[in-house]
C-alpha positions as CSV (number, residue, x, y, z in Angstrom):
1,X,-59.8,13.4,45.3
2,X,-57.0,12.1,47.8
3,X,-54.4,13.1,49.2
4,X,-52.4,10.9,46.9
5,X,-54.5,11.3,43.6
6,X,-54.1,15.5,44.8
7,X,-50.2,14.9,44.7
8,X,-49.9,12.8,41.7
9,X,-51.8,15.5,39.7
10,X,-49.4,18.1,41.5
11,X,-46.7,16.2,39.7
12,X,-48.1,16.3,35.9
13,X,-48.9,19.6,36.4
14,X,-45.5,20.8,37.0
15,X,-44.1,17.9,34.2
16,X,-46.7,18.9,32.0
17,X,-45.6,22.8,32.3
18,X,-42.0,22.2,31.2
19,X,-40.3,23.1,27.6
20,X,-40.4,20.1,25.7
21,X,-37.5,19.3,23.3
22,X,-37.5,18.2,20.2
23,X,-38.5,14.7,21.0
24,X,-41.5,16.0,23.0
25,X,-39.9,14.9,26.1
26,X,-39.7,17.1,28.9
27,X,-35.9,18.0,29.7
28,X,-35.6,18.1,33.7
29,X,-38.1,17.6,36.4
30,X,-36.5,17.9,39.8
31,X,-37.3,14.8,42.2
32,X,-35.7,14.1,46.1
33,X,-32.3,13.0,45.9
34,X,-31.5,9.2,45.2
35,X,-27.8,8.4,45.5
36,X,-26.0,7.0,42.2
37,X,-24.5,3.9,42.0
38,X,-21.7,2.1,40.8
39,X,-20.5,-1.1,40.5
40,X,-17.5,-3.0,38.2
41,X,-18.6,-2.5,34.7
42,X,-22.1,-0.1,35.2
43,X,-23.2,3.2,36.8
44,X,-26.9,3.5,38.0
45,X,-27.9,6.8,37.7
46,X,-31.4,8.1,39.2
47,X,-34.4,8.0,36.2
48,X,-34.8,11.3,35.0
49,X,-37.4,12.7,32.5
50,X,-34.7,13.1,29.9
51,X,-34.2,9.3,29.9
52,X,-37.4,8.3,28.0
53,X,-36.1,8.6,24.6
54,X,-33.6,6.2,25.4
55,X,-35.3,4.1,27.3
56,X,-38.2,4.0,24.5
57,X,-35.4,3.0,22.2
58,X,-34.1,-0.2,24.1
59,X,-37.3,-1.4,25.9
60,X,-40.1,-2.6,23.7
61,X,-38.2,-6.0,22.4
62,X,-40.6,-9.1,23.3
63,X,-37.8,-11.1,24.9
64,X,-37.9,-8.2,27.4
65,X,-41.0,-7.7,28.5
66,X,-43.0,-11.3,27.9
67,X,-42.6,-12.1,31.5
68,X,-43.2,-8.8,32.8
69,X,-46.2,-8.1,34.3
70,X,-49.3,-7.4,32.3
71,X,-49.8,-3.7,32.9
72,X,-46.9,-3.2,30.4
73,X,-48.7,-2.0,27.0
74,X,-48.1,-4.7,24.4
75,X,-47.5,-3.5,21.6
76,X,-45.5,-0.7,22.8
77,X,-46.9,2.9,22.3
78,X,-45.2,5.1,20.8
79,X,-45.2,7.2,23.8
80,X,-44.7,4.7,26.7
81,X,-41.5,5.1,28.0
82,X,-43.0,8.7,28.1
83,X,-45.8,7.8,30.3
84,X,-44.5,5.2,32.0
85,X,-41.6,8.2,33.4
86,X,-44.5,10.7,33.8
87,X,-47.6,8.8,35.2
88,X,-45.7,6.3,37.3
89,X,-42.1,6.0,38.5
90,X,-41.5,9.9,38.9
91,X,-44.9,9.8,41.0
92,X,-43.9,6.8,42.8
93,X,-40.3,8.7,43.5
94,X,-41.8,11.8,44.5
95,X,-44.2,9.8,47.4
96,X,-41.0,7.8,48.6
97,X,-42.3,4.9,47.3
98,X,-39.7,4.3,44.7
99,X,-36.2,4.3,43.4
100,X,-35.1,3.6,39.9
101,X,-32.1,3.9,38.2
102,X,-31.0,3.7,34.4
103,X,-28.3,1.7,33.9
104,X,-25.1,2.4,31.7
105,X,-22.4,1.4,31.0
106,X,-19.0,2.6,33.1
107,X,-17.3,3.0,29.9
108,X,-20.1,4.9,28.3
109,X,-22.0,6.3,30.7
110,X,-24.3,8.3,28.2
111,X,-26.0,5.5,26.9
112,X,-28.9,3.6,28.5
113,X,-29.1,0.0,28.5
114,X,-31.5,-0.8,31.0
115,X,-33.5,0.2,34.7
116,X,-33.7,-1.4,38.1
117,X,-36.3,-0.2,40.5
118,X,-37.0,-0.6,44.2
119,X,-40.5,-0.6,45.5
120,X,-41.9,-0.6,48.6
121,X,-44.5,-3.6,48.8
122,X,-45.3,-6.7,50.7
123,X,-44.7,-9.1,47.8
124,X,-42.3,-7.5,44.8
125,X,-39.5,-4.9,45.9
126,X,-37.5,-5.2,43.1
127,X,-38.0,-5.0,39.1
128,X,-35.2,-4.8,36.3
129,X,-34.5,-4.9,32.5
130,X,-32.1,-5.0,30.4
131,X,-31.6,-4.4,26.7
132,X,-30.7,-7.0,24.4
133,X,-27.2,-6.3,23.0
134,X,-26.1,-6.2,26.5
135,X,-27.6,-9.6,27.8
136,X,-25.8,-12.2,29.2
137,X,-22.7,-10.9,30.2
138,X,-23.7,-10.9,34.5
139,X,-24.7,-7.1,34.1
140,X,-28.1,-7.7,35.8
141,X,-26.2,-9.7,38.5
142,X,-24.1,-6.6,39.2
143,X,-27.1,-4.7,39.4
144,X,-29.1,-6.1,41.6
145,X,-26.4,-6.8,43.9
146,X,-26.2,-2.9,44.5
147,X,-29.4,-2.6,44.5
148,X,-30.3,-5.3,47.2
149,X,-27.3,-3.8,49.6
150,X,-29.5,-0.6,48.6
151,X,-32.3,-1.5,50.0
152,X,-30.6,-3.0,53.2
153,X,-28.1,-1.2,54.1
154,X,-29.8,2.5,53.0
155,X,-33.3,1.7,53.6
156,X,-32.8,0.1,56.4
157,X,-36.0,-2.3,55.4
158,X,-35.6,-5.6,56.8
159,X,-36.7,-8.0,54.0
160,X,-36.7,-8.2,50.2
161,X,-38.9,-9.9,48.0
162,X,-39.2,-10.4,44.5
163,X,-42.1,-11.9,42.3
164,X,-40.9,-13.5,38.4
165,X,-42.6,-15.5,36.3
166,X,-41.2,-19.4,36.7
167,X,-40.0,-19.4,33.5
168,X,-37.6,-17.0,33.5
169,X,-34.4,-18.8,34.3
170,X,-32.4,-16.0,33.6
171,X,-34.2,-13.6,36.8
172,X,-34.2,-16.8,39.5
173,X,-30.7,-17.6,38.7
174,X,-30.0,-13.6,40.1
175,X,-31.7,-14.9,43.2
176,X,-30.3,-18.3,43.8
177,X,-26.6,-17.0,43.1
178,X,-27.5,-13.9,45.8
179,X,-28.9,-16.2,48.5
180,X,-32.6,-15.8,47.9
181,X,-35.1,-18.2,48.8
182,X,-38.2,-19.6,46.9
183,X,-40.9,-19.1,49.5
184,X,-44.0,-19.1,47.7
185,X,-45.5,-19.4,44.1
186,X,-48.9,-18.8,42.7
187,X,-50.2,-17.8,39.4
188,X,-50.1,-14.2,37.7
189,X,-51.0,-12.2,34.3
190,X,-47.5,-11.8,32.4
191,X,-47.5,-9.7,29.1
192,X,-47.0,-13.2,27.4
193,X,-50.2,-14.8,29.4
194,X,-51.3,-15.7,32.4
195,X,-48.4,-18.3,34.0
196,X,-47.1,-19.4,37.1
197,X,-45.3,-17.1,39.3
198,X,-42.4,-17.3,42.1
199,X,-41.9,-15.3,45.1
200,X,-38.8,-15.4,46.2
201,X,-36.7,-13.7,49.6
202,X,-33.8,-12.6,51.5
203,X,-33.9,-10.8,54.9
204,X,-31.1,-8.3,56.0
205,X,-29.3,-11.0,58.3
206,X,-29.0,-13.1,55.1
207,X,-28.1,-10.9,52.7
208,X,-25.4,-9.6,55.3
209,X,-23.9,-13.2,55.9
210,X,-24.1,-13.8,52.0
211,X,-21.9,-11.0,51.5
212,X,-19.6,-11.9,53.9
213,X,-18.8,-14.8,52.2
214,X,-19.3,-13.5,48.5
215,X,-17.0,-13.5,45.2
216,X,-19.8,-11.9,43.6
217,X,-19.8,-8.4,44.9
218,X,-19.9,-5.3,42.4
């Protein structure tokens, strides 16, 4: 096995070891540090184990994940937001090759409504969702504008790009508001079929002199 597969299992093992509650869901597994968030309206609070129930709860609507990519179950299992905390973003987190955060609400910071995630990559850095009661009200803008000066400014990485399906008009009109570019396009397998895909991109210098002249700010 390699060094990575050897790590990943590593990681099960010690998830797989924990009480459960009554869900099933692991309580706690302990992760390097990822600093919170928070911008007007929302907190963004590092993904825990604990946050699967939730997150099981909000996610598995079809007008959130049809133009996600294809590796999303569909239907939902019962279980995925369970795997999908166990076998891949905690992993991901734990090799420095992640950071998500659940995102709530400012005013009611227990509930969760939704995750961005950064990922190191050479084509898609960033990935979000949202739930549906809490859609279209700029949340996701606020979001991702924390999370780009994230990946900037604490990363230190110097250029961020993000992959969506073309139709989603609701994801491109996040990048053209923040001062990304459309610099490529191609086609991809989406939950909801194989369609054709953006990439789009913003280096450090522009996301720097965007915000410098920004409204839009969290």
């Amino acid at each position: 096995m390699c060094k990575a597969g050897l790590e990943t299992a590593r990681i099960l093992n010690n998830i797989a070891r924990l009480p459960p509650t009554e869900s099933g869901f692991p309580t706690e597994v302990s992760f390097p540090m990822i600093q919170e968030g928070r911008t007007k309206r929302l907190i963004l609070r590092p993904l825990e184990m604990a946050d699967a129930p939730q997150i099981q709860r909000e996610f598995p609507h079809w007008e959130i994940v049809r133009y996600l990519l294809n590796r999303v179950p569909w239907p939902y299992p019962p279980d995925g937001a369970l795997q999908y905390c166990r076998e891949i973003d905690l992993p991901q987190i734990e090799r420095g090759e992640a950071w998500n955060w659940t995102l709530r609400l400012a005013a009611e910071p227990e509930g969760v409504i939704g995750l961005i995630s950064l990922v190191k990559g050479e084509e898609d850095n960033r990935g979000f969702w949202l739930g549906l009661p809490w859609q279209g009200q700029g949340l996701m803008n606020e979001a991702c504008a924390w999370a780009n000066d994230y990946w900037f400014e604490t990363l230190r990485f110097p250029v961020l790009r993000v992959a969506k399906a073309a139709a989603n008009a609701a994801s491109r009109r996040i990048s053209e508001k923040q001062g990304m570019r459309l610099v490529g396009a191609a086609e991809k397998d989406y939950v909801s079929g194989r369609l054709p895909s953006e990439i789009w991109e913003i280096t450090a210098e522009e996301w720097r002199a965007w915000k410098a002249t920004s409204s839009e700010l969290p």
